[in-house]
N, C-alpha and C positions, 0 to 999 in steps of 0.2 A: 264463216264456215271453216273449221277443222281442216290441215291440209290433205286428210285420209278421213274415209264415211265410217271409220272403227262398225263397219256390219259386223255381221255373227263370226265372219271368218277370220276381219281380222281382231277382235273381241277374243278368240280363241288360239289367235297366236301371241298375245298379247299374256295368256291368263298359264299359257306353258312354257312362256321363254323368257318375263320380264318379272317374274316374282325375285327378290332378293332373298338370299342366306341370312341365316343367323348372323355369320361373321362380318357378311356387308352391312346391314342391317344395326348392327354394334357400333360401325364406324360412323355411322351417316346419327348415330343416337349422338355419339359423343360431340358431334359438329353441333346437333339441333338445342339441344339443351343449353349452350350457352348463352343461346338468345332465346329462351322461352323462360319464364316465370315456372318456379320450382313446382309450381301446385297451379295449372292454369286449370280455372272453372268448367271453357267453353275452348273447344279449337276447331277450327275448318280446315278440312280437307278439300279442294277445290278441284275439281276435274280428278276422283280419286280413281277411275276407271275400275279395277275390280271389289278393291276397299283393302289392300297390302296394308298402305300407310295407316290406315284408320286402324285396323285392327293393331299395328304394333301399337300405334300411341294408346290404346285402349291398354294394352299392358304395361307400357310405362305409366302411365298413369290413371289408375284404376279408377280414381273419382272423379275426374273428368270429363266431359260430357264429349262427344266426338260426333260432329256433325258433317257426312259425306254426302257432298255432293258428284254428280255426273250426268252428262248430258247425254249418253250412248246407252239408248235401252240394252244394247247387245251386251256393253259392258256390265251393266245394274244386275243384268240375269246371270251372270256370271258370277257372280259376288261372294267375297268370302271373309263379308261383315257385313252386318243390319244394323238399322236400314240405311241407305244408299238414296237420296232423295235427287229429283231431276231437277235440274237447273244449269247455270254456267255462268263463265266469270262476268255477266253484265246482268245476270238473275240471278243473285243467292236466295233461297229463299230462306230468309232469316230478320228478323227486326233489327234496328239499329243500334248499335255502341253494345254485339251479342258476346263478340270474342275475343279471347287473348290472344290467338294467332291465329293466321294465314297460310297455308303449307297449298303449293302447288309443285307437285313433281312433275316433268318431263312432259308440261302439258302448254304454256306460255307460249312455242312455236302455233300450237290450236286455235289463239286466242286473238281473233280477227281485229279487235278495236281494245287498243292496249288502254290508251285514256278512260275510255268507259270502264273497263276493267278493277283499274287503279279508281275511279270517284265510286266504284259498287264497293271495292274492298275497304274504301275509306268510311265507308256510310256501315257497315256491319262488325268496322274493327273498332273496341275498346281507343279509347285517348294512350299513345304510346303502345300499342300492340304492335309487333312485327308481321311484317309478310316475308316469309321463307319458299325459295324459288329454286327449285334445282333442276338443272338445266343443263346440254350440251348450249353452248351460243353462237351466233355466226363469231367467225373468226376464233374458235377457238377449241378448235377439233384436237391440238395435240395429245391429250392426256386419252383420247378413248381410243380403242384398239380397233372399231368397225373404221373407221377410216384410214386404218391402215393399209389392209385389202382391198377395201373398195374406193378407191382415189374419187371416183365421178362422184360418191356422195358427199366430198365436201364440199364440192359445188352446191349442190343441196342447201346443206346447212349454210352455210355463206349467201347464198340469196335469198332461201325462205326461209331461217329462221331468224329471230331478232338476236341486234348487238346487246349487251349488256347496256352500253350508250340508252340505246330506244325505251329500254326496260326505263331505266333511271328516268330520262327523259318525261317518257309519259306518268311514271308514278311521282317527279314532281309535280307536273302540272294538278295535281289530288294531292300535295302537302306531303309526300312520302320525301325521305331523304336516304340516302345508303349508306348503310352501316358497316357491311363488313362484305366481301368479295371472296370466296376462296374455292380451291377447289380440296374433292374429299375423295380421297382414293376410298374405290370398292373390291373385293373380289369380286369378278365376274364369274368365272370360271375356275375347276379346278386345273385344268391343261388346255392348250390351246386346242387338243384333240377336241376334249369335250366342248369348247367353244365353238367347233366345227360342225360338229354333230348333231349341236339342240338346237342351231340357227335358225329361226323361221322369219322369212324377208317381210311377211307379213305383219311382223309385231315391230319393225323399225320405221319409222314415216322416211328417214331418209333414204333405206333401202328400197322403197317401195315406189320411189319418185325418180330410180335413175333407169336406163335401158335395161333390157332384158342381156342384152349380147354383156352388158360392164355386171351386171349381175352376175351373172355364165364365169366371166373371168375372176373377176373379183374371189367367188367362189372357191375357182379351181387354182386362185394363188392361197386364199387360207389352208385349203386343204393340203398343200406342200410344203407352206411353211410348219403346219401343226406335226406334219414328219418327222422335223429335222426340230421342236424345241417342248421340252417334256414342261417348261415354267405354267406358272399356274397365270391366268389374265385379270390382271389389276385395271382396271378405269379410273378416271378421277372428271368426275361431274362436276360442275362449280353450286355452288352455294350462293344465292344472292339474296343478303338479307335489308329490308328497306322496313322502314320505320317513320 
C-alpha cells in the first residue's frame, strides 16, 4: 500500500504543485539521456501519477513508444497524457523483454515490496535496459529545501522512505547492478516567496505524515524566512540508475 491513498484531493494537489518547469525539466533531460539509448523503441513510466514525465519524453523522443502506467484512478483522471494504463510496480501490464527503460519518479517510497518490484521490472526490461529512480532517500534530505522548514519530515523520510542501500539491495536480488548515483539540481521555484505561496501539504507524502502543530510551524518559519531571501529554490533529487 502507497504511504498516502493519492484520492481525488490529494491527486489535485499533486497535479498544481508538483508539475516541473521547462528549466527543471532541461536539467533532469540532461541527467536522463546519458543512460538511455539515443533512439529507445519502448520506455515505462512507472507510477507516472499525472503523465508529466511521459508526456516530456513523448517530445524528446517522438518515435518512441511511451507506455504510462499508475495505480491511482484519481491520478489517471487527471492526466495530461494518454493513455495512462492501471497497474503498479508488481503489475506492469506489459509482455516480457518490452522496454528499453524504467523511469520511476518520486514514487519508490509507494512501493510496498521492493524485491517483487525489481523481479516485475526485470521480467519487462530489455537484456541491459536501465531502471532510472529519482527520488528523495532516507538519509539524504540535504539538497531539498522542504526539509529545511519542516525539521519533523526528515523523520519521515528517514523512517519510511527507502535507503538507496534497500533500493540496490533488493534490485540485486532481480540481477540489477548500480550504475551511477547522483543527485540533479532542479528549479523549484522562482523565490522562496513563491515557494511559500503554491505549497499544498497535500501533494508531499512527507508533509502529509508529520503533525498538524510541526505543519502550523514549519509553515510559519518558511513564511519568514521567504521575507528576508529574494533566491530563487534549487532542489537536487538523486538519480539512481540500476542496470
Amino acid at each position: 500500500m502507497a504511504l498516502i491513498a493519492y484520492n481525488g484531493t490529494d491527486a489535485a494537489a499533486f497535479a498544481a504543485n508538483r508539475h516541473l518547469s521547462d528549466d527543471a525539466l532541461s536539467g533532469w533531460r540532461s541527467a536522463i539521456i546519458r543512460y538511455v539509448d539515443p533512439h529507445p523503441g519502448h520506455l515505462l513510466d512507472l507510477g507516472c501519477g499525472t503523465g508529466t514525465w511521459s508526456r516530456a519524453f513523448a517530445a524528446w523522443w517522438p518515435e518512441a513508444e511511451i507506455v504510462a502506467v499508475e495505480p491511482s484512478a484519481a491520478m489517471r483522471d487527471r492526466a495530461v497524457f494518454s493513455p495512462i494504463l492501471p497497474g503498479d510496480a508488481a503489475n506492469v501490464p506489459a509482455a516480457d523483454a518490452t522496454f528499453d527503460a524504467a523511469w520511476l519518479s518520486t514514487v519508490i517510497h509507494h512501493v510496498p515490496d521492493l524485491p517483487a518490484a525489481a523481479r516485475e521490472l526485470r521480467r519487462v526490461l530489455r537484456p541491459g535496459a536501465p531502471v532510472l529512480i529519482r527520488s528523495a532517500f532516507s538519509g539524504r534530505h540535504e539538497g531539498i529545501a522542504l526539509f529545511r522548514y519542516f525539521p519533523e519530515a526528515i523523520e519521515v523520510l528517514d523512517q519510511r522512505f527507502p535507503t538507496v542501500a534497500a533500493v540496490e539491495s533488493a534490485f540485486a536480488e532481480a540481477g540489477f547492478t548500480t550504475e551511477a548515483l547522483e543527485p540533479v539540481p532542479q528549479p523549484t521555484a522562482p523565490s522562496l516567496a513563491d515557494f511559500a505561496s503554491t505549497l499544498r501539504r497535500e501533494a508531499h507524502t512527507p508533509l502529509q505524515l508529520i503533525t498538524d502543530e510541526a505543519y502550523a510551524a514549519g509553515l510559519a518559519r518558511l513564511h519568514a524566512a521567504a521575507e528576508l531571501s529574494p533566491d530563487p529554490v534549487v532542489d537536487a533529487l538523486d538519480l539512481l540508475v540500476l542496470r
